[in-house]
N, C-alpha and C positions, 0 to 999 in steps of 0.2 A: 404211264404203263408200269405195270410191278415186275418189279426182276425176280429172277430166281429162288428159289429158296434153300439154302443148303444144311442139309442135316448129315452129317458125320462123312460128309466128301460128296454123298450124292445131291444133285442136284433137282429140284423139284419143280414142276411148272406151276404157276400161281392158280392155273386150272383146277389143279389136284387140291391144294389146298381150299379154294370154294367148293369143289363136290364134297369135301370131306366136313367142311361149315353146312352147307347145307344138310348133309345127311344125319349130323348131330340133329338142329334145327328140328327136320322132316321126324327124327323118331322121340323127341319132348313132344313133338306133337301127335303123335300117332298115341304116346298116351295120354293125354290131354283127351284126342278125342275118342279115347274108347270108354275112360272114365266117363262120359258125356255122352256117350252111345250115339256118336254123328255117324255112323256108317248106317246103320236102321235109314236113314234119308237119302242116302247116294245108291244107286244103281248098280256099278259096280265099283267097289273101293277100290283093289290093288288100280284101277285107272287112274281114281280123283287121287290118290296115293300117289302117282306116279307125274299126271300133272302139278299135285302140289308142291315133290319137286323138282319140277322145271321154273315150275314161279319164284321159290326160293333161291334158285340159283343163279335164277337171271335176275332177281333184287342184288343179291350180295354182288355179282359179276357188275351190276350199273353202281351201287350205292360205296363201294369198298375198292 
């Protein structure tokens, strides 16, 4: 289990810092996939944008 993380007194939960890995992550790829024009194939994107990350975050949360 990861402990805390302390940046200039405050204390941080390890949570914070994977939503914040993932949202880096989620927006390289948002442009990745716009250069690529994937949204044209998805239905509704802010969705598949939205599950993508939740998968992002539950990789880093298992693999990190």
């Amino acid at each position: 289990m990861r402990s805390d993380l302390d940046l200039g007194g405050i204390l941080v939960s390890p949570f914070v810092a994977y939503a914040a890995g993932a949202l880096a992550i989620l927006i390289v790829l948002r442009l990745t996939f716009a250069r690529l024009r994937i949204a044209r194939y998805v239905a509704n994107p802010p969705l598949a944008e939205a599950g993508l990350y939740v998968c992002i975050l539950a990789l880093l949360i298992v693999f990190f």
